[in-house]
C-alpha positions in Angstrom: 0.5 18.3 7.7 3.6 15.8 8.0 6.6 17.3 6.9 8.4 15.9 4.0 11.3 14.3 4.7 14.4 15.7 3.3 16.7 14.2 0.4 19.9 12.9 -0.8 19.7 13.6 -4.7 22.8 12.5 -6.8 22.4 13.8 -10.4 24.3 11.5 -12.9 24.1 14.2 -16.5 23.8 13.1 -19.5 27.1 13.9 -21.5 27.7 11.0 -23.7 30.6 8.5 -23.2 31.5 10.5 -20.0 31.2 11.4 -16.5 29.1 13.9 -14.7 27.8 13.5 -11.4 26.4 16.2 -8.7 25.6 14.9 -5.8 22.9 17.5 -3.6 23.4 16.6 -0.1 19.5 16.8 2.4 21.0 20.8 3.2 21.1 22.0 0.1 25.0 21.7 -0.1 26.9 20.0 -2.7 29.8 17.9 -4.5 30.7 17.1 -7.9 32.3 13.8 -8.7 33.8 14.1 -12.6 33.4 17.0 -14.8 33.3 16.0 -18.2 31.8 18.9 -19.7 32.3 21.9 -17.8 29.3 23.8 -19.2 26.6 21.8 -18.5 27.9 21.1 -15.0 27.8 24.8 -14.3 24.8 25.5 -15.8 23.0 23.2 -13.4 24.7 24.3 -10.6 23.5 27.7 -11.4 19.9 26.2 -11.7 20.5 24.0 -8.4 21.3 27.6 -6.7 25.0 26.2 -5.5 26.5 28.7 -4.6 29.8 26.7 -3.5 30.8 23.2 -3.2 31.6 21.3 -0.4 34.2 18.8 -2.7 35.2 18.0 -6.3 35.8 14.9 -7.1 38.5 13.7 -9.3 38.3 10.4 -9.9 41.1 9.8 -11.9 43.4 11.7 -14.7 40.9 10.2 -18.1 39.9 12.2 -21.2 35.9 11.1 -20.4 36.1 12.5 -16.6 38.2 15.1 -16.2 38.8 17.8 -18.7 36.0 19.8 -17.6 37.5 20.1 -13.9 39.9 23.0 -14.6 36.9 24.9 -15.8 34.6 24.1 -12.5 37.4 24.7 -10.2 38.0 28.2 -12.0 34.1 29.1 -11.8 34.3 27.9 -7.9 37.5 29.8 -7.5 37.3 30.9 -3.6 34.0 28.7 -3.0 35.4 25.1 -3.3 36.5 23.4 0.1 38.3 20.1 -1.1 39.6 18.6 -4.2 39.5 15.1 -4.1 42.6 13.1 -6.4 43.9 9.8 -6.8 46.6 10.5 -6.2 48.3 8.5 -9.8 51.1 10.4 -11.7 49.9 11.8 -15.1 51.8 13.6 -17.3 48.2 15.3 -19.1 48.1 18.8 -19.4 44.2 18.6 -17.7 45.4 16.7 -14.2 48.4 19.1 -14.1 46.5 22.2 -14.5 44.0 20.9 -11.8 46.6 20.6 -9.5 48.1 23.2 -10.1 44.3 25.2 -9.9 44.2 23.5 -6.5 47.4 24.9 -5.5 46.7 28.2 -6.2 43.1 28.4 -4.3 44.2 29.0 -0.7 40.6 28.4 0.0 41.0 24.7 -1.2 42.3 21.5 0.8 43.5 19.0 -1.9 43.5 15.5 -0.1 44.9 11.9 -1.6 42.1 9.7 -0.9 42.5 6.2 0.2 40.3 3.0 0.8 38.8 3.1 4.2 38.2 7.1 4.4 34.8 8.0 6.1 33.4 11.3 5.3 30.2 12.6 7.3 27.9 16.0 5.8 24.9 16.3 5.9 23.6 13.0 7.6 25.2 11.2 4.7 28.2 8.9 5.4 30.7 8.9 2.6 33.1 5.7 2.7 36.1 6.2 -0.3 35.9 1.7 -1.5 39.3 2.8 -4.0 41.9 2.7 -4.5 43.7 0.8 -2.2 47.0 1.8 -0.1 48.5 -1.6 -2.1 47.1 -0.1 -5.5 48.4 3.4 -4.4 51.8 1.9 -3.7 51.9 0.6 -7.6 51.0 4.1 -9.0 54.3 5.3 -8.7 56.1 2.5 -10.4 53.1 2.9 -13.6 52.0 -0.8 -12.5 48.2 -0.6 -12.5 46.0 0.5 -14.8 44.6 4.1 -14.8 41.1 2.8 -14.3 42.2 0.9 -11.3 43.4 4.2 -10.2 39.8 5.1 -9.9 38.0 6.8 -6.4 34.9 4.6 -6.2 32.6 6.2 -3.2 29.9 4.5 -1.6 26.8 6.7 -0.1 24.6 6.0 3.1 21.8 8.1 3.9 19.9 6.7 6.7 18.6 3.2 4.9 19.6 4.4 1.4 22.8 3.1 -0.2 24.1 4.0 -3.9 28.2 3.3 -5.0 29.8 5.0 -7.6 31.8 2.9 -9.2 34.1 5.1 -11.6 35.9 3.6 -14.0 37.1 0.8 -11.3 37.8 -2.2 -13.0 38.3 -6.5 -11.9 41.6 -5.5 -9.9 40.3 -3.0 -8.1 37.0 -4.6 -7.1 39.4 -7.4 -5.8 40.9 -5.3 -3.8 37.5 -3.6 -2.8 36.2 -7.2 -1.6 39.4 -7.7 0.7 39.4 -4.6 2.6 35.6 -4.9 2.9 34.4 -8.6 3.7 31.7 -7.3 6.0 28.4 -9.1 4.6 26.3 -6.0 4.0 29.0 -3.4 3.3 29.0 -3.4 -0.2 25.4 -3.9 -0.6 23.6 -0.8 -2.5 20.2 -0.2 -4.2 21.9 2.1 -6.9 25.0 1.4 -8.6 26.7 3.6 -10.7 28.1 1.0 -13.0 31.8 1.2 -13.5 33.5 1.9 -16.9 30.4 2.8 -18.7 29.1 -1.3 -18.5 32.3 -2.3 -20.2 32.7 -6.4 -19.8 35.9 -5.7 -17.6 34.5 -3.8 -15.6 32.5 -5.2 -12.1 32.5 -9.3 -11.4 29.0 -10.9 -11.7 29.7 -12.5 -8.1 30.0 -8.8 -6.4 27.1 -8.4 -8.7 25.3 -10.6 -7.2 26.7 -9.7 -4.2 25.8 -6.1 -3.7 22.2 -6.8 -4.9 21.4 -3.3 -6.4 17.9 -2.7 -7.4 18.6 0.4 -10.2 22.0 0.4 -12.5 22.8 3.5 -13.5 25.1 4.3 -16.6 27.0 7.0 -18.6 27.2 5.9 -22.3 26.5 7.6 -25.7 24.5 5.8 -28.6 27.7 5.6 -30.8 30.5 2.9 -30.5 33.7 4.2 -28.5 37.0 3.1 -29.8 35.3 0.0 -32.1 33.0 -0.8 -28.9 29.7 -0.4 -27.9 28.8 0.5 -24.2 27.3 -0.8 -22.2 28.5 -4.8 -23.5 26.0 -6.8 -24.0 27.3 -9.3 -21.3 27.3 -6.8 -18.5 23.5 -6.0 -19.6 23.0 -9.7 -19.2 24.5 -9.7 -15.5 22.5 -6.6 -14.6 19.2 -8.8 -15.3 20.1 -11.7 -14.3 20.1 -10.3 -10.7 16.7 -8.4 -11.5 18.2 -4.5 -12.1 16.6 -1.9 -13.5 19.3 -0.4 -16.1 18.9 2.9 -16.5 21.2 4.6 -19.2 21.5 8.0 -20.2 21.4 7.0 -23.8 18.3 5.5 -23.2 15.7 7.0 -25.6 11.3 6.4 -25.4 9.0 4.4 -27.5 8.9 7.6 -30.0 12.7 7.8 -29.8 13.1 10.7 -27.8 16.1 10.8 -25.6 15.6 10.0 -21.5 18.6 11.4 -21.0 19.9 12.8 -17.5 19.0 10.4 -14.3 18.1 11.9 -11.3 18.6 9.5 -8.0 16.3 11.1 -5.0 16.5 8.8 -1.8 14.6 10.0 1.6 16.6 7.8 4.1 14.4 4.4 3.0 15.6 1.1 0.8 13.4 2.6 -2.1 15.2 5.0 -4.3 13.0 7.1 -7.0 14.6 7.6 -10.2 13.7 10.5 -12.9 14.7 11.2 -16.1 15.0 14.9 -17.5 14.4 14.2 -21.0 17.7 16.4 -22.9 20.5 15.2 -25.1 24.2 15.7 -24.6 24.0 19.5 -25.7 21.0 20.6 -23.8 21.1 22.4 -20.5 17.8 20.5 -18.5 16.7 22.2 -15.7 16.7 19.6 -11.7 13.5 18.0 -11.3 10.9 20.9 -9.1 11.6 20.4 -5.3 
């Protein structure tokens, strides 16, 4: 019988107008990029059997990524190897307490990440897109935007490509296209679509550029701050280039809610994507092995 060949599975939960993302490396290992809700992310931990984590990822210091980090890093006390930050100066109470979490757990490395950072586990490559030393250098005078502040990761395992785009907005996809002109390097087949699908988010011409085959996005059904995500014109742009847009707002034919998305690549160009069927309070269990 031909063995099955192992996976890279990134989990992107459904939590509304936030972020939650667990990415389960082909050894059974794993990392968390953004905690919005601290519950659910442990509860499927639990059911994923993690029994530490090789990284938390805090993108950057926003009220739809992060408050549920102090929470994780306090369950993983001990059993966390790296935080991941930014690295931008915010006077919250939630990215001073992780800090402060992080300086505490003598077990943890917290490490600044920068554009051009290559992480290897697992037989997965890890390259950090954002932000940029030239971005980096502006944090400290409060001259970008917190969004622009954001780690955007991409993913390669084998043939299989996915980027994570934050909340990374035009500027720092700029600066993402400078420091990686390479044709091919920014190519994906699953993009987590910055900023929820807001219309400032990604340009149509790195779009167009990176050539994704499945969007992926984090939204809830009800308009954020007077707007509705994902815009309508980021939609369009996803189409036009012949994506799949997968939201976890997205409900059936009989209205009942998709939910979660579930991203399982085996090393080829042809991602498989699942839905777990919950809303933003249910716990769903990881799609059977």
């Amino acid at each position: 019988m031909k063995e099955r060949r192992k996976e890279l599975r990134v989990h992107l939960l459904n939590v509304g107008h936030g972020c939650n993302i667990i990415i389960q490396f082909p050894d059974e290992t794993f990392g968390v990029v953004d905690c919005y809700m601290a519950n659910k992310t442990i509860n499927y931990l639990a059911k994923l059997a993690a029994t530490e984590l090789q990284f938390i990822c805090a993108t950057h210091p926003h009220a739809d990524h992060s408050p549920g980090i102090p929470n994780l890093m306090q369950e993983y006390s001990g059993r966390s190897r790296q935080l991941w930050h930014c690295g931008f100066p915010h006077p919250s109470h939630t990215d001073a307490l992780i800090l402060k979490l992080a300086e505490l757990d003598r077990n943890l490395l917290c490490i600044y990440q920068r554009a051009g950072t290559q992480i290897h586990h697992s037989g997965v490559s890890l390259t950090v897109f954002s932000p940029s030393q030239r971005l980096y250098n502006q944090f400290m005078n409060y001259q970008t935007d917190i969004n622009d502040a954001s780690i955007v990761l991409k993913l390669i395992y084998e043939r299989s490509e996915m980027i994570l785009g934050s909340d990374a907005l035009a500027r720092s996809w700029g600066e993402i296209m400078a420091d990686f002109p390479v044709p091919g390097e920014l190519n994906c087949q699953t993009l987590v679509v910055p900023h929820h699908g807001s219309d400032n988010g990604i340009p149509f011409g790195l779009l167009h550029r990176m050539k994704p085959q499945h969007a992926l996005i984090s939204a809830s059904a009800q308009k954020i701050h007077l707007r509705q995500f994902p815009d309508k014109t980021t939609v369009q742009m996803l189409k036009r280039i012949g994506c799949t847009i997968h939201n976890t707002a997205d409900v059936d034919s009989e209205g009942k809610p998709l939910g979660s998305i579930v991203v399982r690549m085996n090393g080829t160009n042809r991602p498989f994507i699942e839905r777990l069927g919950d809303t933003v309070d249910e716990h769903p269990s990881p799609p059977v092995k």
